[in-house]
C-alpha angles and dihedrals in degrees: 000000000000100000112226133178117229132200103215125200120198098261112005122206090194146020113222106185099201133188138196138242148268099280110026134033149231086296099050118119100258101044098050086047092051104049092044092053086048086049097058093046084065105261122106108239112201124199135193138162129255107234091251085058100048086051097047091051088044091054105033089226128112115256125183123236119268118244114290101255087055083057096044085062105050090040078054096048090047086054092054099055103049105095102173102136094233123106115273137225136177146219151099151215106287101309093022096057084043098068088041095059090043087056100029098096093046089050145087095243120105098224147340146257134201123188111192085351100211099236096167139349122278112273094358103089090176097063083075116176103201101102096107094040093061088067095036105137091175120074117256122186112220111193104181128179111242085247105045105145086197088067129339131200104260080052102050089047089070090051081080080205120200125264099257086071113078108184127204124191126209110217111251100350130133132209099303087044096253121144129208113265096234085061094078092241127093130208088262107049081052090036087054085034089063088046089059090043095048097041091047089050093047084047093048085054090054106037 
């Protein structure tokens, strides 16, 4: 039994299993600040970590990921064993949401959200990661920060992405979703921002 930690509303219209990214786990700020923000708004979220990532806490030493079949499995093994009866959907912060999208149309979820999707790496627009959107026939949600150098918008725009995919940008906000200060906004009025935007998407798939 894969142990996983879950944010539970009072009477939840949904179930979002989402998982972190590729440097920091279920507990990291963002990810405690998110779910909490997608659980008030009336969906269980339900979080877990990678093996990489339970080693790497164990240990207090960095690890990088395993290869992404060997994620696609896990992500596949902690969707099997949820067994709450509302609908389910699917996704993750960057490398998280990743290996949700690349799942999403083999599994049991409904649909699929990406928080700061991981089109390229930084700095390296070639090494592009669309291949498998292109052919998406499930919706997935991409909410993406003005300045994220893992895909920005004038990029993205070239991916002529399919229309299962629906994309919202956060002004000014990088991949973590946090603006300049000098922008006005602030991480958890984006933060927040990505909860409306997630909560109204899994509402418009079970409407």
């Amino acid at each position: 039994m894969i142990k996983t930690l879950v944010n539970q509303p009072d009477k939840p219209i949904a179930n979002l299993i989402f998982a972190h990214g590729a440097g920091a786990g279920q507990n990291s700020e963002f990810m405690q600040s998110m779910a909490l923000a997608i659980a008030k708004l009336g969906v269980r979220v339900i979080r877990f970590n990678f093996c990489y990532m339970q080693i790497a806490e164990h240990t207090h030493t960095r690890r990088p990921p395993e290869r992404v079949p060997k994620l696609m499995d896990y992500y596949q093994q902690v969707i099997e064993q949820v067994a709450y009866p509302e609908p389910l959907f699917i996704g993750g912060k960057s490398m998280g949401g990743r290996v949700a999208s690349m799942i999403l149309d083999n599994s049991s979820a409904l649909a699929g959200i990406c928080m700061g999707y991981p089109f390229h790496p930084p700095k390296k627009p070639e090494k592009c990661r669309t291949e498998h959107l292109l052919t998406l026939a499930k919706p997935l949600l991409i909410l993406q920060g003005e300045r994220d150098t893992f895909g920005t918008p004038a990029e993205i725009a070239q991916y002529a992405l399919p229309k299962p995919v629906q994309l919202e940008y956060l002004a000014d906000g990088d991949h973590s979703f946090k603006p300049r200060v000098k922008s006005g906004y602030s991480q958890q009025q984006h933060i927040l921002q990505a909860a409306q935007h997630s909560v109204a998407f899994i509402n418009n798939q079970i409407a």
